[in-house]
Backbone as CSV, one residue per row, in Angstrom:
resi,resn,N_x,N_y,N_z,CA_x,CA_y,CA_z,C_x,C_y,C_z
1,UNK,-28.966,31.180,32.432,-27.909,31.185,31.457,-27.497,32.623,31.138
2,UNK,-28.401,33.539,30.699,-28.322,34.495,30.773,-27.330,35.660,31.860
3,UNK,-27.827,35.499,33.001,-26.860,35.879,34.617,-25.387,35.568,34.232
4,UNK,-25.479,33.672,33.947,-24.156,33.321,33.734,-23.441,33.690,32.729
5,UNK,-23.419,34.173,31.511,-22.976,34.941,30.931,-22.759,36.084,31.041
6,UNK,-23.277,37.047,31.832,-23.084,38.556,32.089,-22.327,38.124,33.064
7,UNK,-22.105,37.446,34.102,-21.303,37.239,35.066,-19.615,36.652,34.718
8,UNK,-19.928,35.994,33.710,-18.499,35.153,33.359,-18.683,35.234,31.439
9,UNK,-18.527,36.064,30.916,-18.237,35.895,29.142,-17.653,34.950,28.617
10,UNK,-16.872,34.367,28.979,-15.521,33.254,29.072,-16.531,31.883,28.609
11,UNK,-17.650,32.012,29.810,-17.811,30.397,30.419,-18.086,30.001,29.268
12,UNK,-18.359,28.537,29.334,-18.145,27.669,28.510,-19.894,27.003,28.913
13,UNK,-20.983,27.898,28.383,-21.932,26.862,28.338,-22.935,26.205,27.024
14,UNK,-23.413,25.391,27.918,-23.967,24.074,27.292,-25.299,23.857,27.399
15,UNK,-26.614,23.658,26.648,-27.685,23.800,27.150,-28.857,22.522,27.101
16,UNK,-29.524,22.093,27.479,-30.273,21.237,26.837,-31.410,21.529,26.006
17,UNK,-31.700,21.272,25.092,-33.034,21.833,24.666,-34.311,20.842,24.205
18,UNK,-35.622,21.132,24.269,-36.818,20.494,24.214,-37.396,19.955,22.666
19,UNK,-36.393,20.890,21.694,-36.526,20.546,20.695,-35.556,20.860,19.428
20,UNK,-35.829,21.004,17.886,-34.934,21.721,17.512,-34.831,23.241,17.645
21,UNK,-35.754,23.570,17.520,-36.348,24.984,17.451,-36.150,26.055,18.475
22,UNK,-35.756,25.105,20.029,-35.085,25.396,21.121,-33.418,25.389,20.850
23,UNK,-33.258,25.006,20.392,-31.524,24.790,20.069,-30.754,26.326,19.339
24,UNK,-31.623,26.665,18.465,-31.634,27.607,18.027,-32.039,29.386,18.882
25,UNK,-33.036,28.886,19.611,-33.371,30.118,20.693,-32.127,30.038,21.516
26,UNK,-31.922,28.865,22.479,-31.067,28.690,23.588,-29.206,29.391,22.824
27,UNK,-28.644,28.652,21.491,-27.669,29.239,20.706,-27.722,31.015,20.831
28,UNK,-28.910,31.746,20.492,-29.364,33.383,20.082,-29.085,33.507,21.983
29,UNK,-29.117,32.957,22.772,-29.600,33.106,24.188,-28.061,33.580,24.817
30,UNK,-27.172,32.969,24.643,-25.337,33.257,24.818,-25.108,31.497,25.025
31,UNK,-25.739,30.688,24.080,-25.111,29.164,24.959,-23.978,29.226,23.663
32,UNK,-22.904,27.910,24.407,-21.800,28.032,23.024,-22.140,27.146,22.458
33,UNK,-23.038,25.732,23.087,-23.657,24.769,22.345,-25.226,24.444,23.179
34,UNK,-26.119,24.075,22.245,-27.246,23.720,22.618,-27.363,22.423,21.990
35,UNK,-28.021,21.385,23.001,-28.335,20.033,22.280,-29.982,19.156,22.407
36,UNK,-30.193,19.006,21.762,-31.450,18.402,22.159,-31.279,16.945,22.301
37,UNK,-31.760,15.794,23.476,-31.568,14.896,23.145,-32.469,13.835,22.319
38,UNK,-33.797,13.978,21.906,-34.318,13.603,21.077,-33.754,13.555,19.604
39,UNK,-32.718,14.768,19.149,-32.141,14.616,17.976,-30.571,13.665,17.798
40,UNK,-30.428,13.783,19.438,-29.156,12.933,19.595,-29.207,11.050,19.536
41,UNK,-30.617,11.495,19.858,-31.133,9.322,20.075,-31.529,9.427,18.789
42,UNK,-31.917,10.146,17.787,-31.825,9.970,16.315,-30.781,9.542,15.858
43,UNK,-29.778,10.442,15.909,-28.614,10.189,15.018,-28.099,8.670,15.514
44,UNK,-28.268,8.643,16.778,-27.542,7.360,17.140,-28.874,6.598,16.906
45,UNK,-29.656,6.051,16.482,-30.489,5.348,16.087,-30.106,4.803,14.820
46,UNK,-29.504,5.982,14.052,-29.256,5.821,12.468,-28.009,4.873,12.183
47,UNK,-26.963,5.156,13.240,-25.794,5.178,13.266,-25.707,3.784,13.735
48,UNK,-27.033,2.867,14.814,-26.721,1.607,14.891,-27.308,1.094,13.647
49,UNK,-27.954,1.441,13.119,-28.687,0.697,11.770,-27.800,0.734,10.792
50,UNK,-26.696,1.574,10.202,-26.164,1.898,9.492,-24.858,1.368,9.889
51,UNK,-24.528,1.137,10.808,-22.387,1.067,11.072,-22.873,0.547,12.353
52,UNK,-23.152,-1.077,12.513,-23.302,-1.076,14.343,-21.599,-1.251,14.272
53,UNK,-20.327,-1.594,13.778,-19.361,-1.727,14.055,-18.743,-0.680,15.206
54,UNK,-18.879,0.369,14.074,-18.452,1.413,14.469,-19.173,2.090,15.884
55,UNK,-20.211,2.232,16.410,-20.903,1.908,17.599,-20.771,1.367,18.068
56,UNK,-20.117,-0.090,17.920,-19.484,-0.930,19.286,-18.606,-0.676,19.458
57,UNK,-17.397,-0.228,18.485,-16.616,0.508,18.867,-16.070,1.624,20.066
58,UNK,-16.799,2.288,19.897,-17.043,3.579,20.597,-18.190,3.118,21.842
59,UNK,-18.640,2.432,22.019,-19.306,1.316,23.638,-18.618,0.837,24.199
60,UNK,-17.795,0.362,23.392,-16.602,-1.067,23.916,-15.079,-0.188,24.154
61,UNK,-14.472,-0.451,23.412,-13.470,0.787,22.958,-12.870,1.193,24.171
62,UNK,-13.852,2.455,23.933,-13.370,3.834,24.883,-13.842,3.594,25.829
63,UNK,-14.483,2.557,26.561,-14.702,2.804,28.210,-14.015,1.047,28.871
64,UNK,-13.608,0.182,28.728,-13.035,-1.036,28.885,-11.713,-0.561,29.517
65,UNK,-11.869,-0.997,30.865,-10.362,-1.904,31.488,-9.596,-0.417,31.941
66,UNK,-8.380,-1.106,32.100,-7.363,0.159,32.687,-6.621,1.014,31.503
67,UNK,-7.198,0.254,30.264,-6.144,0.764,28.993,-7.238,1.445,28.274
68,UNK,-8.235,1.895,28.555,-9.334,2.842,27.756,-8.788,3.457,26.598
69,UNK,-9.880,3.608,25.998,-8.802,4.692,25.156,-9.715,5.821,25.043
70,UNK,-9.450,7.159,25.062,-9.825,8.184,24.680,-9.411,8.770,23.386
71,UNK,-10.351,10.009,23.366,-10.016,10.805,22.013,-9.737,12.323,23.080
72,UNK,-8.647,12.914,22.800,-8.343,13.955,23.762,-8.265,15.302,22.788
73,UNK,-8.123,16.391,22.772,-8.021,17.765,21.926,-6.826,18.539,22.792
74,UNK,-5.686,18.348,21.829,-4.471,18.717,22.978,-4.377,20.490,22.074
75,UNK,-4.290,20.723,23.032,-3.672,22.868,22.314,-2.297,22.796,22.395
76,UNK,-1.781,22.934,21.082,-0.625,23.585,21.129,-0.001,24.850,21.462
77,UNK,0.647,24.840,22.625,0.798,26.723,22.741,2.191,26.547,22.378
78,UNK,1.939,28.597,22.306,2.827,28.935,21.230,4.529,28.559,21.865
79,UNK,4.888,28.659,22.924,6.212,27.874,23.869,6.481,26.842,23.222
80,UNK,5.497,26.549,22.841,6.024,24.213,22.896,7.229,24.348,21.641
81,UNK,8.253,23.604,21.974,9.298,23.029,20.996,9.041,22.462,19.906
82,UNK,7.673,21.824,20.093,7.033,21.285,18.882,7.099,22.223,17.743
83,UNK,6.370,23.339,18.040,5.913,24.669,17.100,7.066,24.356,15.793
84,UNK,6.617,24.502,14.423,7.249,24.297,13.154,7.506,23.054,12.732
85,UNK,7.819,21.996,13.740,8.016,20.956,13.272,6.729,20.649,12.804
86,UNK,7.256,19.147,11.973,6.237,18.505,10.876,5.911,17.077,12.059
87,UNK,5.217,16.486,11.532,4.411,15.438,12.486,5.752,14.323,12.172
88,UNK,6.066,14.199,10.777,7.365,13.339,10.755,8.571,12.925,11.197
89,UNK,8.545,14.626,11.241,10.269,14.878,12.260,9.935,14.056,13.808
90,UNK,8.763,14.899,14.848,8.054,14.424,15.812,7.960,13.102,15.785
91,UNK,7.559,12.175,15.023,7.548,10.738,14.683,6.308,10.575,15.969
92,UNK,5.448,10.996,16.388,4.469,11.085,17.295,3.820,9.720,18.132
93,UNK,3.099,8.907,16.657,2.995,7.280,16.924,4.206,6.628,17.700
94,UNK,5.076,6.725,16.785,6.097,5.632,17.966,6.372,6.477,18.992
95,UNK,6.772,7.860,19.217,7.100,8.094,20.574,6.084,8.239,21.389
96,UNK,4.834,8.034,21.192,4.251,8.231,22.075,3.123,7.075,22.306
97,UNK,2.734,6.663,21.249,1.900,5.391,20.890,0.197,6.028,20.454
98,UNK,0.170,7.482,20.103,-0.770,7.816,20.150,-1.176,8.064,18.241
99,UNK,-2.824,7.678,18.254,-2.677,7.896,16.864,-3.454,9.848,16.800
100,UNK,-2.865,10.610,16.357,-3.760,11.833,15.627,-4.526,11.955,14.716
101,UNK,-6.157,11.967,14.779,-6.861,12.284,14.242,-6.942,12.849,13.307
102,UNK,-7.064,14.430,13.778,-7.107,15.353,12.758,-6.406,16.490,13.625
103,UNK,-5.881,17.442,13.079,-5.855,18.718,13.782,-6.940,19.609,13.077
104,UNK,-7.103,20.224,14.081,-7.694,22.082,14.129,-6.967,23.175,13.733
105,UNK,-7.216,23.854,12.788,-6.209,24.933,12.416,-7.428,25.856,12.556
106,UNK,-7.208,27.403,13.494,-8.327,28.529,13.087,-9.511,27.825,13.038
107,UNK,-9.900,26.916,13.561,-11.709,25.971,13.416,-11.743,25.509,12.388
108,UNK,-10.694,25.092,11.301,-10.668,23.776,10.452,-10.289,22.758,10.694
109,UNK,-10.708,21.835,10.277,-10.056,20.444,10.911,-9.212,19.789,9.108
110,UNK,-8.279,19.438,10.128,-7.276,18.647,8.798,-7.569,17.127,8.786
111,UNK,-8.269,16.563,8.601,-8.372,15.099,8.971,-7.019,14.282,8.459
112,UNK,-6.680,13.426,9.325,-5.633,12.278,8.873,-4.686,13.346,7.918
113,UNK,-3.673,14.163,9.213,-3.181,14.924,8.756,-1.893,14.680,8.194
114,UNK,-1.009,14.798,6.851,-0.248,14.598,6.006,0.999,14.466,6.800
115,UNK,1.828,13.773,6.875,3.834,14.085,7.336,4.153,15.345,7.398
116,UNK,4.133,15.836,6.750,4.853,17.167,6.149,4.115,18.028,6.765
117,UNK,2.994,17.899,7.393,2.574,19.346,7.879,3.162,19.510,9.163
118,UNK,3.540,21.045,9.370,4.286,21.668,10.528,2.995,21.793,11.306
119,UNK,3.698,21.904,12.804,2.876,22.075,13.858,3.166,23.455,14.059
120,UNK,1.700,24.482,14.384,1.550,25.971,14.416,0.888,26.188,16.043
121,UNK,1.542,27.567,16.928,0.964,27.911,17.738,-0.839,27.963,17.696
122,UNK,-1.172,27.496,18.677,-2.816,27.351,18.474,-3.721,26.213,17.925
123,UNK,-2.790,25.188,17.329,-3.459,23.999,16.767,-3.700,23.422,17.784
124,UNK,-4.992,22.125,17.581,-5.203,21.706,18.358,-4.965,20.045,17.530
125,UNK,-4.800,19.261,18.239,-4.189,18.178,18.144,-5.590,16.607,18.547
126,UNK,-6.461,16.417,18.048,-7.458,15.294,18.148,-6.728,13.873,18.443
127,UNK,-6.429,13.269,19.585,-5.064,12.676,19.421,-5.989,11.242,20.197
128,UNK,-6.282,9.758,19.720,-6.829,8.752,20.220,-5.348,7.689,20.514
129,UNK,-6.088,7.623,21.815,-4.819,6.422,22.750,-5.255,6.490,23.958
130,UNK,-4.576,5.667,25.098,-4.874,5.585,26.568,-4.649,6.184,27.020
131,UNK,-4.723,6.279,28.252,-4.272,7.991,29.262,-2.930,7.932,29.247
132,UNK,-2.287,6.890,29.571,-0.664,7.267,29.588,-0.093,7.388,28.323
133,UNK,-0.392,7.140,26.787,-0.146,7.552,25.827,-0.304,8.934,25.491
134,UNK,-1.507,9.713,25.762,-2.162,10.798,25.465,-1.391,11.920,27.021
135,UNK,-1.017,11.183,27.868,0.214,11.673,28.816,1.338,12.012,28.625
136,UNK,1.753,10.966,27.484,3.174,11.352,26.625,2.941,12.175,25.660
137,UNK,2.155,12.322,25.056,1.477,13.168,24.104,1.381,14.785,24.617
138,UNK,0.663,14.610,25.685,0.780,16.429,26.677,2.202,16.776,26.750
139,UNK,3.330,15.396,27.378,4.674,15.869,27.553,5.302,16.190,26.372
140,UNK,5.581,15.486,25.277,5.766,16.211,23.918,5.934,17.134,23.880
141,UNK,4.398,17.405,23.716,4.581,19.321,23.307,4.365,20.156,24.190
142,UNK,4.651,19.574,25.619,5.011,20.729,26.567,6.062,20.899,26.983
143,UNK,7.429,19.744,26.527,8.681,19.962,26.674,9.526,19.446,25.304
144,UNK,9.030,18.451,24.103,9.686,18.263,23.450,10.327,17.030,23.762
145,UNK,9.612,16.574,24.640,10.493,14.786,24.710,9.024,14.448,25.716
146,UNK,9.082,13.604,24.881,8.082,11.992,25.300,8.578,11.168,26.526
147,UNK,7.812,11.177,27.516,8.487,10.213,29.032,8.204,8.997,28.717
């Protein structure tokens, strides 16, 4: 990991770790995320005891048939036609059929973000629908019209 970071600063890595305590070394190490999976079969342990809905959800859901649905993280760059407009003007749902999550502003997240907020170079867009929804969704705001 180490190599790969002096070699590429950029990259984008990911680590596994043995425990928590590793998560934290491997993070100090150059990873951009470290995960352990013993803490991950926790949470999801909790998460069927607590909300199995919502866990079948996300089993069923997002991997079924030709109409899947994903959760995608679209970047707005600063070009797109979108830029200033509000999600209202955009009317996003119907033109595209996609619902938005939350956006990312600067590493905040806006959850179940308001009408009125304008779209800014650099946001990122949490956007759940099928691939060809979340297709119209890329075209949007890379030309300003929905195919």
């Amino acid at each position: 990991m180490l190599s790969a970071r002096v070699l590429s600063p950029d990259l984008h890595i990911v680590a596994r770790a043995t425990g928590e305590a590793g998560v934290t070394k491997l993070a100090r190490a150059g990873a951009n995320r470290a995960v352990s999976p013993y803490a991950i079969g926790g949470h999801r342990l909790a998460h069927l005891m607590l909300s199995p809905a919502v866990v079948d959800f996300f089993e069923t859901a997002l991997r079924r048939g030709n109409d899947t649905l994903a959760i995608e993280d679209l970047a707005m760059p600063a070009d797109s036609p979108c830029v200033g407009q509000t999600l209202d003007t955009l009317n996003i749902r119907r033109a595209t059929g996609v619902t938005v999550l939350a956006i990312l502003r600067d590493g905040n997240p806006m959850v179940s973000p308001p009408g009125d907020l304008a779209l800014a170079a650099g946001d990122h867009l949490l956007a759940l629908g099928t691939s060809d929804q979340l297709r119209r969704l890329e075209q949007l705001i890379g030309s300003g019209v929905a195919a």
